[in-house]
Structures are given as C-alpha cells and as structure tokens.
ZABA-50592 format. One line per 10 residues: number of its first residue (from 1); for each residue x negated, z, y of N, C-alpha, C, O. Coordinates in nm, 2 decimals. Atoms other than C-alpha are relative to their C-alpha. Layout:
N
NUM> X Z Y X Z Y X Z Y X Z Y ~ ...
//
This chain:
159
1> -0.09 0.11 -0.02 2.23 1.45 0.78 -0.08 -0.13 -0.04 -0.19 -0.15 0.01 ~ 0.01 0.15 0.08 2.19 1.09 0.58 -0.07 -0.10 0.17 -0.03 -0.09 0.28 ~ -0.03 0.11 -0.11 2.06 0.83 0.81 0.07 -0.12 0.03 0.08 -0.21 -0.05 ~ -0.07 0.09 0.04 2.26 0.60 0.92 0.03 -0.16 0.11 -0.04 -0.18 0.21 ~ 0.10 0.15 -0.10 2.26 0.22 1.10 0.05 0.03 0.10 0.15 0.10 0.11 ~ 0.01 -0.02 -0.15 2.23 0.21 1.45 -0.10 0.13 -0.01 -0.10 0.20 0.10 ~ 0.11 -0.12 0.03 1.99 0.49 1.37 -0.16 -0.03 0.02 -0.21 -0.13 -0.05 ~ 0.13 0.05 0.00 1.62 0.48 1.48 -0.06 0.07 -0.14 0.00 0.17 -0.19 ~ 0.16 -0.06 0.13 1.31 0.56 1.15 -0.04 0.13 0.09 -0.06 0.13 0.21 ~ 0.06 -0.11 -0.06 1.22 0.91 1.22 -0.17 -0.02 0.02 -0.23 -0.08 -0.07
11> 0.12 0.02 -0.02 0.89 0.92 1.35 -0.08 0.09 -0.10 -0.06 0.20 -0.06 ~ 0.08 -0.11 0.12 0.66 1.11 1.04 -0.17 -0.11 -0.04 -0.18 -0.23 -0.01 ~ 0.09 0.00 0.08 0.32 1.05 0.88 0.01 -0.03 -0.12 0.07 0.04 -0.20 ~ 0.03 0.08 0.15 0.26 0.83 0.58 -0.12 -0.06 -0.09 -0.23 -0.08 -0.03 ~ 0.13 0.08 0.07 0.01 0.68 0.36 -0.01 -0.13 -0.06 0.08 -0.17 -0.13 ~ -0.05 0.10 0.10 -0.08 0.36 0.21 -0.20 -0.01 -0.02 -0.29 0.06 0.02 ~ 0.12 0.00 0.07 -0.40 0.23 0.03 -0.07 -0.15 0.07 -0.04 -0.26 0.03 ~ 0.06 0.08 -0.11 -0.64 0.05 0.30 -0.12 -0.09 -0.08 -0.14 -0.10 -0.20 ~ 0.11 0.02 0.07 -0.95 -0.11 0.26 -0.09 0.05 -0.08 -0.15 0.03 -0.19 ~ 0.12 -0.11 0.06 -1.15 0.15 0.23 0.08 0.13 -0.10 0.02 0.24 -0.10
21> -0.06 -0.13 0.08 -0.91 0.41 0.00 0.14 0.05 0.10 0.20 -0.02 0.19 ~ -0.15 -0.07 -0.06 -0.62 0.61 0.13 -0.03 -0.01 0.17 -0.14 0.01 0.21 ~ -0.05 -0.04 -0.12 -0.49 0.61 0.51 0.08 0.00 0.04 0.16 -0.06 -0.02 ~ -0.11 -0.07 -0.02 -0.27 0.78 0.69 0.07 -0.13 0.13 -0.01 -0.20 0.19 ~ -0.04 0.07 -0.11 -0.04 0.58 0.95 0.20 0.02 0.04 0.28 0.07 -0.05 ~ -0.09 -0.10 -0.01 0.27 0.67 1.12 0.11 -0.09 -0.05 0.07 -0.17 -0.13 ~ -0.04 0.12 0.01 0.59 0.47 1.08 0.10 -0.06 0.12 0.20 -0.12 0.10 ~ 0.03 0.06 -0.14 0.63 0.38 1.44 -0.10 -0.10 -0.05 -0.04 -0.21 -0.07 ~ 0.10 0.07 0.07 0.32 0.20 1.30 0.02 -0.14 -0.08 -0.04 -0.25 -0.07 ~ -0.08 0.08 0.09 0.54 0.02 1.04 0.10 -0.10 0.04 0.15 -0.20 -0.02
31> -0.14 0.04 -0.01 0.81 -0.06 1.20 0.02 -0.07 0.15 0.10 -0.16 0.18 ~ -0.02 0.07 -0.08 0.74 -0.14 1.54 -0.02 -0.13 0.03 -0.12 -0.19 0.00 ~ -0.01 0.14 -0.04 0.85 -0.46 1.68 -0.01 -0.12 -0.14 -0.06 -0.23 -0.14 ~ 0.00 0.07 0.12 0.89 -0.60 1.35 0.14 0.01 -0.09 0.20 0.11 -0.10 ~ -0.13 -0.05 0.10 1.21 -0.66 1.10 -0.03 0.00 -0.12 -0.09 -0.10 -0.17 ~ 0.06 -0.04 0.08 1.15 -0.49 0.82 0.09 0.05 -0.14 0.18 0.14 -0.13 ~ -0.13 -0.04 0.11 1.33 -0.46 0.45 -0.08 0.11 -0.08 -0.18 0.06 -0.13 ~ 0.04 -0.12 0.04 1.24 -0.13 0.32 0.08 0.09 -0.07 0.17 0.15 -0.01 ~ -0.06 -0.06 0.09 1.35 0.02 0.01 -0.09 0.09 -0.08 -0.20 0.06 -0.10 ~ 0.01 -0.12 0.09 1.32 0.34 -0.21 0.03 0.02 -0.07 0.14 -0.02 -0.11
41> -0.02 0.01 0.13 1.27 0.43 -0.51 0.01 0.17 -0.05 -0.03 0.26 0.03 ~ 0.02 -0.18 -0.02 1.31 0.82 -0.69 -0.17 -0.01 -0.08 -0.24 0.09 -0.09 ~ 0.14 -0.04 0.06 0.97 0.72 -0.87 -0.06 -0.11 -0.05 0.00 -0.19 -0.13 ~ 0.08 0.10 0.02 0.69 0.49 -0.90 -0.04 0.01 -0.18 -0.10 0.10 -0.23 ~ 0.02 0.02 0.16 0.67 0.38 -1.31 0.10 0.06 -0.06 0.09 0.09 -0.17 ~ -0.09 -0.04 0.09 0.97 0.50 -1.38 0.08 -0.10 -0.03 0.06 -0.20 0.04 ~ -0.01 0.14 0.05 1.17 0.25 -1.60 0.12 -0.08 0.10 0.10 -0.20 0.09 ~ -0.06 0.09 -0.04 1.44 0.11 -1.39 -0.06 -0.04 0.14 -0.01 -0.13 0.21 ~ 0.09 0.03 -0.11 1.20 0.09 -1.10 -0.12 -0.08 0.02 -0.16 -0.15 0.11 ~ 0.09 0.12 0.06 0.94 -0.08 -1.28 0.04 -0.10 -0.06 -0.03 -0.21 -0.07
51> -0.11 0.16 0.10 1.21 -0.32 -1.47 0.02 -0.06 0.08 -0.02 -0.18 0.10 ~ -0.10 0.09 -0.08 1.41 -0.40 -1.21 -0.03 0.00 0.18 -0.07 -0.10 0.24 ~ -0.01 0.02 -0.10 1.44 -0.28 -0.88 -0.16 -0.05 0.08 -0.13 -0.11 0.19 ~ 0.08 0.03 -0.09 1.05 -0.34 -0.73 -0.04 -0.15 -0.05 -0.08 -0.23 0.03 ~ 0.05 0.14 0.04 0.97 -0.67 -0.93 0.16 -0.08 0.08 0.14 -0.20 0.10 ~ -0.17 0.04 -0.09 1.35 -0.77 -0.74 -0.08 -0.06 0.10 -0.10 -0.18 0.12 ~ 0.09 0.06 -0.15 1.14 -0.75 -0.41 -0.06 -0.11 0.00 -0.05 -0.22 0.06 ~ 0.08 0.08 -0.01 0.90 -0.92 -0.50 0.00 -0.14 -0.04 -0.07 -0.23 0.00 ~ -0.08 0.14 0.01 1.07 -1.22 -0.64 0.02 -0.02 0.10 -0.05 -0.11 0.15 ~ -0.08 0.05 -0.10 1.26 -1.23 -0.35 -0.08 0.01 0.14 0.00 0.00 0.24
61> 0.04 -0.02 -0.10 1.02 -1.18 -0.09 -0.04 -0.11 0.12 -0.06 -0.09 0.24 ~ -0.01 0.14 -0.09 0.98 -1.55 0.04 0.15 -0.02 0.04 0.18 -0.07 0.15 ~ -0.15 0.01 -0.08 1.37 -1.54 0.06 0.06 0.05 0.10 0.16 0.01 0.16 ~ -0.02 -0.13 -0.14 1.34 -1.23 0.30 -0.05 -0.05 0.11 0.01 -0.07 0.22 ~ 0.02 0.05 -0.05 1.11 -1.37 0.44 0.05 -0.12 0.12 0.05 -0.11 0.24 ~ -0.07 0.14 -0.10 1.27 -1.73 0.57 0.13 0.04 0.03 0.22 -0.04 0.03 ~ -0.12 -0.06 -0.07 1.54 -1.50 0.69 -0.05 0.10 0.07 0.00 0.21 0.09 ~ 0.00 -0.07 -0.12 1.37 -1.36 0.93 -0.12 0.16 -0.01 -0.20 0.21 0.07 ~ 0.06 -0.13 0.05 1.22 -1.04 0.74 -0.18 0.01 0.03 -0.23 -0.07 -0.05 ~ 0.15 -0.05 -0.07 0.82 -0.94 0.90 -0.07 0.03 -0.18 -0.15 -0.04 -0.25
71> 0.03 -0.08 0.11 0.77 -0.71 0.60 0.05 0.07 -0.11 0.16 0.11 -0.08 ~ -0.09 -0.05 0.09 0.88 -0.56 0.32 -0.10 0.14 -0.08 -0.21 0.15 -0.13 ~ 0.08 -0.16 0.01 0.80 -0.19 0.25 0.08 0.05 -0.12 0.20 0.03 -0.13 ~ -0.05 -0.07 0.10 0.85 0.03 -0.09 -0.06 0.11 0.04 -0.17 0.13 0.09 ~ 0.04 -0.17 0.00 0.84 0.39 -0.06 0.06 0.09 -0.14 0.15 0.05 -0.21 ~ -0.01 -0.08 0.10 0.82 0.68 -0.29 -0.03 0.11 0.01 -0.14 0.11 0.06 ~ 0.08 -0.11 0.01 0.76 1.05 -0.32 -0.09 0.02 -0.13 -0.10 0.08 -0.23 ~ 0.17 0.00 0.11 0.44 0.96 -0.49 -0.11 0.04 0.12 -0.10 0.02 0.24 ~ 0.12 0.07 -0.10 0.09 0.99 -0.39 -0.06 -0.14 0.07 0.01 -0.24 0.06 ~ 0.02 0.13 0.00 -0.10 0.72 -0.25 -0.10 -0.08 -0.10 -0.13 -0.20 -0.08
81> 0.06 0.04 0.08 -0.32 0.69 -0.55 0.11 -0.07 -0.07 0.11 -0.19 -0.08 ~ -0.07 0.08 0.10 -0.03 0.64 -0.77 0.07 -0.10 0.06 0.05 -0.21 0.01 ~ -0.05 0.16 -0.09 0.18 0.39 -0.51 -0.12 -0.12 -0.01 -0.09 -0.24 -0.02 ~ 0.15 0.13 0.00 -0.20 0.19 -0.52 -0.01 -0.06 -0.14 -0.03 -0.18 -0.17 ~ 0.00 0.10 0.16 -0.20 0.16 -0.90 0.15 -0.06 -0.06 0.17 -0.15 -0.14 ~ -0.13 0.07 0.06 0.18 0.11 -0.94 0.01 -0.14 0.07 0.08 -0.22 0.01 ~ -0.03 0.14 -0.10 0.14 -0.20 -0.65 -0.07 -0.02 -0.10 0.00 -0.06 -0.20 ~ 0.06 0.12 0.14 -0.14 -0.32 -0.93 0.06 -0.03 -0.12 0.03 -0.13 -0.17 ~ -0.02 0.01 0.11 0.03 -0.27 -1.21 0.12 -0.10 -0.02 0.13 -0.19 -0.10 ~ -0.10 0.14 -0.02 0.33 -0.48 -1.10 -0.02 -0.11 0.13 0.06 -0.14 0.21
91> 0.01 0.12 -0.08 0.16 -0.73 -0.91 0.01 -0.04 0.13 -0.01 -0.15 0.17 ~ -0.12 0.03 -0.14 0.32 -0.69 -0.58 -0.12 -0.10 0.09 -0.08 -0.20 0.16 ~ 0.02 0.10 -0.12 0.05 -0.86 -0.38 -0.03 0.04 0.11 -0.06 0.16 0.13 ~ -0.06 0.00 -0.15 0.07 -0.90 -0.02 0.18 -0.02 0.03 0.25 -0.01 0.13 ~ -0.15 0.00 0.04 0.41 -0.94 -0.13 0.09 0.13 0.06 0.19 0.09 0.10 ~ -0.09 -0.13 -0.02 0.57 -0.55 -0.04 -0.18 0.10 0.01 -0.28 0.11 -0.05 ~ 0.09 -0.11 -0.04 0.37 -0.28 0.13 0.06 0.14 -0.08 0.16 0.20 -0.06 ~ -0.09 -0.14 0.02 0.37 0.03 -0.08 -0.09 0.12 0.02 -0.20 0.15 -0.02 ~ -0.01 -0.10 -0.09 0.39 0.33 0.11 0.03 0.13 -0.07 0.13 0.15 -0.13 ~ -0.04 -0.05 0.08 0.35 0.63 -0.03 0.06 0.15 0.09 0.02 0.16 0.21
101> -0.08 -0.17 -0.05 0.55 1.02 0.08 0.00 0.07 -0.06 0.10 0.13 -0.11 ~ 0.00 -0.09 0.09 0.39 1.21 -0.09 0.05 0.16 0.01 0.06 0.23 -0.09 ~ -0.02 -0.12 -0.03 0.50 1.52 0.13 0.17 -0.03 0.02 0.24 0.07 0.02 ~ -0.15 0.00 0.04 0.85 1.40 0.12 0.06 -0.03 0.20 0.18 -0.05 0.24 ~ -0.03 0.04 -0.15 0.81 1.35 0.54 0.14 -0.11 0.01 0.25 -0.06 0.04 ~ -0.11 0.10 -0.03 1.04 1.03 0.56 0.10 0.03 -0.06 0.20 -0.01 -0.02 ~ -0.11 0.02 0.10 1.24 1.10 0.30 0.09 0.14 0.04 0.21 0.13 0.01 ~ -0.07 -0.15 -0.09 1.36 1.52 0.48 0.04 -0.08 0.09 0.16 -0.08 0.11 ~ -0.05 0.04 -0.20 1.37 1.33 0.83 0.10 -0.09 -0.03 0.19 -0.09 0.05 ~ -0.13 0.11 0.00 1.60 1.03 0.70 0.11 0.09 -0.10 0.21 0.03 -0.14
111> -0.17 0.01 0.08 1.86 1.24 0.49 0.00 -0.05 -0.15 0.10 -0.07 -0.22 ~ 0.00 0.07 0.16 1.74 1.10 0.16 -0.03 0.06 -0.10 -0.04 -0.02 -0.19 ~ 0.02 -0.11 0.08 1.68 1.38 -0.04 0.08 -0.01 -0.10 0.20 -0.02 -0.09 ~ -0.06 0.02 0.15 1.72 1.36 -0.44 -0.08 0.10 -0.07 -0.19 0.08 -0.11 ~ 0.01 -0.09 0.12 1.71 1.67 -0.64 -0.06 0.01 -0.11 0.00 0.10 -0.18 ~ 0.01 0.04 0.16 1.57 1.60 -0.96 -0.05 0.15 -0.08 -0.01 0.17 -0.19 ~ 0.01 -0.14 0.02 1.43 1.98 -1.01 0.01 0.00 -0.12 -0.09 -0.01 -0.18 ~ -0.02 -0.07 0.14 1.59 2.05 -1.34 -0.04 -0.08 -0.11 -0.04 -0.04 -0.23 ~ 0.00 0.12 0.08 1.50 1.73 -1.49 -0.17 -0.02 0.00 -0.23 -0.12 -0.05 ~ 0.13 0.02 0.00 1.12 1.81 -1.43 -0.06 -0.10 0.11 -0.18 -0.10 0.14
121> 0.04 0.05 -0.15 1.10 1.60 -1.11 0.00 0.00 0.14 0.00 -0.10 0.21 ~ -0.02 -0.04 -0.12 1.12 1.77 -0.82 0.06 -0.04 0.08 0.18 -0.05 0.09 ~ -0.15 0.04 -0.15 1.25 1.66 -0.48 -0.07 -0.15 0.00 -0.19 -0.18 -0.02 ~ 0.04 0.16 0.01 1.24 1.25 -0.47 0.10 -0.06 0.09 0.21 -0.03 0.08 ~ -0.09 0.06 -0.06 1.38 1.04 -0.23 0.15 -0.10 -0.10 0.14 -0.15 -0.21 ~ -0.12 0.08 0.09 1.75 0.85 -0.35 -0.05 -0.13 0.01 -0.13 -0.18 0.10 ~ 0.02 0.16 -0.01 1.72 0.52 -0.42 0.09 -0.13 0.08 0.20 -0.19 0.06 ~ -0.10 0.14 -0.12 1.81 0.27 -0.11 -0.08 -0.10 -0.01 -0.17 -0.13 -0.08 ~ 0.08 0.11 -0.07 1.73 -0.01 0.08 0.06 -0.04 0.14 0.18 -0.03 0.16 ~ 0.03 0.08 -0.18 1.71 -0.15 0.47 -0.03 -0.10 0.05 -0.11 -0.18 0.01
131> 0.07 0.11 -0.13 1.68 -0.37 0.73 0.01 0.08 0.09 0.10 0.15 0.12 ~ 0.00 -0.08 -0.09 1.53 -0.22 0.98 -0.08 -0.08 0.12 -0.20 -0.13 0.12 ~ 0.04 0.12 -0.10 1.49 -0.41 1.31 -0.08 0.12 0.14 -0.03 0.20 0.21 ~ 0.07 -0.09 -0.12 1.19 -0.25 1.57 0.07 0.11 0.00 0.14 0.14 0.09 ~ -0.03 -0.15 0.04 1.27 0.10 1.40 0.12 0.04 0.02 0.14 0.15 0.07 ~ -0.12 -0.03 0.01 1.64 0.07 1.39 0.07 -0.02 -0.13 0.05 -0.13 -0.18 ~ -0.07 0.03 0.10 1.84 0.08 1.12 0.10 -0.11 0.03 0.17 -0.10 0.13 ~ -0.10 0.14 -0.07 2.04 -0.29 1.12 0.12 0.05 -0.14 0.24 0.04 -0.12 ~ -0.08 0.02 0.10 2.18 -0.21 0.72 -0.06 0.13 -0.05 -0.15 0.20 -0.01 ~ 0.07 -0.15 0.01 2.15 0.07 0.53 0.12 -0.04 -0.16 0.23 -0.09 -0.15
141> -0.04 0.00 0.11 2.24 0.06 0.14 -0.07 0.12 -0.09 -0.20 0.12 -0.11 ~ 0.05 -0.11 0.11 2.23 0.39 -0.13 0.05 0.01 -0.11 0.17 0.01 -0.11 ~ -0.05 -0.01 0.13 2.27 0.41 -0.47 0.02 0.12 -0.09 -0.08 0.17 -0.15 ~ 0.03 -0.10 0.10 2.40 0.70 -0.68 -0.06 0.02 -0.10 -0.14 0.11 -0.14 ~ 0.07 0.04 0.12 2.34 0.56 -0.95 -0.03 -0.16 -0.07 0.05 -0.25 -0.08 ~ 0.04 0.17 0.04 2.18 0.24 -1.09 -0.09 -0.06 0.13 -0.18 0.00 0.18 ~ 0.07 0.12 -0.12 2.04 -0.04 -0.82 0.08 -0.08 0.06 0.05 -0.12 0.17 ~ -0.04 0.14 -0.01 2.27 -0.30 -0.80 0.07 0.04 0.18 0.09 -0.06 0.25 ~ -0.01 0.02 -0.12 2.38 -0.17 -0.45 -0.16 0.00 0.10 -0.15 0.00 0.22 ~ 0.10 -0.03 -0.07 2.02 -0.13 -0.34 -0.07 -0.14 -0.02 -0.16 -0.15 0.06
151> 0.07 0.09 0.00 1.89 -0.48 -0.46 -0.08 -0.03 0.04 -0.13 0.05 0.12 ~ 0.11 0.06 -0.11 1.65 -0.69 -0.32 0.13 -0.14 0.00 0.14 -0.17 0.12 ~ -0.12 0.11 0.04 1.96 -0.99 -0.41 0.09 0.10 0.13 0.11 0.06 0.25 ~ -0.12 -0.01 -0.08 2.23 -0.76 -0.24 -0.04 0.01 0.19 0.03 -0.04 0.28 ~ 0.05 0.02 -0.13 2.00 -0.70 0.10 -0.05 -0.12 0.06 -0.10 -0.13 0.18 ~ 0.03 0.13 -0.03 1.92 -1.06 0.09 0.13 -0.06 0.04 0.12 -0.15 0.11 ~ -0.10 0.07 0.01 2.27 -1.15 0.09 0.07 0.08 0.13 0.18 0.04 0.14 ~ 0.00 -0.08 -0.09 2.31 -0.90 0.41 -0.05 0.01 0.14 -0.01 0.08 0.23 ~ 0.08 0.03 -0.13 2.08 -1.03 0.66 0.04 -0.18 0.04 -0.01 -0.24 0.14
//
C-alpha cells in the first residue's frame, strides 16, 4: 500500500555520505522534529533528474526554506557512493541532503515501488515529493510520468 498524508515515514535504515565516508542512519533520524521536503527520484544521473528535477530543489531551497522547511532530502535506489558523486556533480551543497536506498528499505515500506526490470533497471523508487512534518506526511505528490507534479515549484506552492 502507497503511502499516504496523515501517514507517519516508515521507520528503515539509510545512508548518506558523512565526514568520514558512508553512514548509516535511520529516518526517524531525518525526520524527527523537523519539516522536511523530501523527494524521489527513479535514478541518480539519469537525464530528467539531472536536467530538471534535482537542480529544481536546489534553486528553490531558500524559498523552502523561508516557508518554514528544516531540510530538504533527495532519495534514490542508488548507492551511497553514487548519491555522494551525483550531490557533487550537481552542486547541491548544503543545499539538499542526499540519501541514498540502496536496498530499496524506504522505498518497499512507503509504497513507492517502480519496476523498471525490463528496461535494464531494476526496482527504483517512483518519482515523488513531500512535506513531511516530525515524520508525518503533511503532502504527498507522485508522478507517473514526467516531474511537473513532483516539482520543487509545485511543493513550494503547497506549503
């Protein structure tokens, strides 16, 4: 079952890229006591995710910000090597925390599960986005296809 608002963040194991290299942290971790805009992607360097939707955030992340937003989280069923070189490669900054699933944890426990199998890419989270207030879902946007409901513009215009 999809997750859906009024819905707490399943509690799972994730990764992101620390000081010292990879660590693990939960997303209780992430999420608590913080409002948090957190969006998904089906794959780190792929072209409409590298064009459009993660450089989105990051434009827009002082506008999330002075509306209240803590943090702003990208996830992926990538590792957390490749989430570490894709944050460099497009700049993100301190700008968007990215979070990597590589075991697909958050993405089975929330319902977000994307097929790609036949297409050479196995299981990948769908491409959304959140507000998620002290691990509740406040918004909740998915895209079949394209971005333009998953923006970093349309969840700015939402909070």
């Amino acid at each position: 079952m999809t997750i859906a608002v009024g819905d707490k963040i399943p509690s799972v194991k994730v990764m992101r890229w620390g000081s010292d290299g990879p660590e693990a942290l939960t997303t209780d971790d992430l999420f608590k006591g913080k409002k948090v805009a957190l969006f998904g992607v089906p794959g780190a360097f792929t072209p409409t995710c590298s064009a459009k939707h993660l450089p989105g955030f990051v434009a827009q992340a002082d506008a999330l910000k002075a509306k209240g937003v803590d943090a702003i989280v990208c996830t992926s069923v990538n590792d957390v090597f490749v989430m570490n070189a894709w944050g460099k490669d497009q700049d993100v900054g301190d700008k968007v925390a990215m979070i990597a699933d590589g075991d697909a944890a958050f993405t089975k426990a929330a319902g977000l599960e994307l097929d790609l199998t036949g297409k050479g890419l196995g299981l990948r989270n769908q491409r959304f986005s959140m507000l998620v207030d002290n691990g509740v879902v406040k918004v909740l946007n998915i895209d079949a296809s394209g971005f333009d409901k998953t923006s970093a513009e349309t969840l700015l215009s939402q909070i």
